[in-house]
C-alpha positions in Angstrom: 0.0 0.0 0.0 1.1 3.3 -0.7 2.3 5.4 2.3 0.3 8.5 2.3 1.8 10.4 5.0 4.8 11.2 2.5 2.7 13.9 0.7 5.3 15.2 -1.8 5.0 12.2 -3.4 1.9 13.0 -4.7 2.5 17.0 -5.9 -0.4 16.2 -9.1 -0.7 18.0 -12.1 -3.5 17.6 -14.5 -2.8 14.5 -16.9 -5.2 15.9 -20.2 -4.8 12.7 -21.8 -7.4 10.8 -19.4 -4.9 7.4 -19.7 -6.3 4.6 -18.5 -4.2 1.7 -19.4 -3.3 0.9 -16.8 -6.6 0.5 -14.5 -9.2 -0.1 -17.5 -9.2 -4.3 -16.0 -10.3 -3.3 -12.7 -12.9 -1.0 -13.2 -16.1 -2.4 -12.5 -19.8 -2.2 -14.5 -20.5 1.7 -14.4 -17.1 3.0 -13.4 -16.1 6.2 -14.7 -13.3 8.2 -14.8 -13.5 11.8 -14.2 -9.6 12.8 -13.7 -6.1 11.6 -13.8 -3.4 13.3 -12.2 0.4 12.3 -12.5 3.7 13.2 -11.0 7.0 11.8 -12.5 5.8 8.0 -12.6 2.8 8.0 -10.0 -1.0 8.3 -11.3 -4.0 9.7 -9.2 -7.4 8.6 -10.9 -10.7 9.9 -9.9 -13.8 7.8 -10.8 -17.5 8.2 -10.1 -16.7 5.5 -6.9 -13.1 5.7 -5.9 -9.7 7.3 -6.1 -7.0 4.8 -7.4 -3.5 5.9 -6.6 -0.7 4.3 -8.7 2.4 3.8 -7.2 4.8 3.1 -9.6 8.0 1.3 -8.3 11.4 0.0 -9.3 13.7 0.9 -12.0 12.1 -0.2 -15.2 9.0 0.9 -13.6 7.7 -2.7 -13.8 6.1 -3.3 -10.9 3.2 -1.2 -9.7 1.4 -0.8 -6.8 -2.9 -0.2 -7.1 -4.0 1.5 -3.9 -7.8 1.6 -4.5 -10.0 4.5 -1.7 -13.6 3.9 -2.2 -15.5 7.1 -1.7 -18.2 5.1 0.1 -15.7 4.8 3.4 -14.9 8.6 3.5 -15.9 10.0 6.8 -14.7 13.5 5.8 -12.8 15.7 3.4 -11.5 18.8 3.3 -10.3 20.9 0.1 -7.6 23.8 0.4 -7.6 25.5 -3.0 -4.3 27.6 -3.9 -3.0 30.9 -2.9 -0.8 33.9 -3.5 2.2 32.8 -2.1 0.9 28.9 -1.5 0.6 27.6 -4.6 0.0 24.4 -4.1 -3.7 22.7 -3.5 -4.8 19.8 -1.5 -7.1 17.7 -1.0 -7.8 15.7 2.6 -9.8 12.6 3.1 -10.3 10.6 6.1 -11.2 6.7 5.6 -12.9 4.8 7.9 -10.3 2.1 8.0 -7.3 4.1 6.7 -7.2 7.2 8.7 -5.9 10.6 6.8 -4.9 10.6 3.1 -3.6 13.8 1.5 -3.2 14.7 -2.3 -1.2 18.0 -2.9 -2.1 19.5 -6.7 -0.4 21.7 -8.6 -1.7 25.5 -8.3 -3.8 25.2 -11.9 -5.5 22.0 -11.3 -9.1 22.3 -10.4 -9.5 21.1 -7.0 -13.5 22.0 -6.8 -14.0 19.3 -9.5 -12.9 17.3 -7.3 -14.9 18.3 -4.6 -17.9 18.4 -6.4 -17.5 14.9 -7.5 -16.9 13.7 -3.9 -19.4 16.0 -2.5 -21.9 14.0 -5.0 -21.4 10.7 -3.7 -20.8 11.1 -0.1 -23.3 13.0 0.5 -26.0 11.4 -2.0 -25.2 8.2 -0.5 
């Protein structure tokens, strides 16, 4: 599992191409995705029922690791959009089973896309 308490890890920027490669065998009947996100080799993907973090590992960049947050076991969330001298935008979600996992965005993603698409499904469900 990934380890979400290193946060730089995940500094995201806005991946246009909507890649999904490597996740299209384990979406289920009526997934969606709404966003990627990338860093150097990592992957963020927000779909209409989870987040699937990519952790991409190793030299070659062979062996990858699927870490996959089902909104349906968020107990909260909190989005921090950029600023004038913070550029940077994150997201915060708290898992039942988890505890705190934090996504940091670069300053031009949209972060309340994001929080409109959780927004939807935690608290429609």
């Amino acid at each position: 599992m990934i380890d979400f308490s290193k946060s730089a890890v995940f500094k995201l920027t806005l991946d246009k191409k909507l890649d999904l490669g490597l996740v299209k065998d384990i979406l289920v009947a009526g997934e969606e995705a709404y966003q990627t996100y990338t860093t150097v080799r990592d992957k963020v993907i927000f779909t209409n029922k989870r987040v699937i973090a990519i952790n991409i590992q190793g030299f070659l960049g062979a062996k990858k690791d699927f870490t996959s947050l089902p909104y349906s076991k968020i107990q909260a969330f909190s989005v921090e959009t950029a600023g004038t001298f913070d550029l940077d935008a994150e997201l915060d979600l708290w898992f039942s089973s988890v505890g705190k996992v934090r996504f940091e965005f670069a300053a031009n993603c949209n972060v309340q896309e994001i929080n409109r698409v959780i927004s939807e499904y935690v608290l429609n469900n």
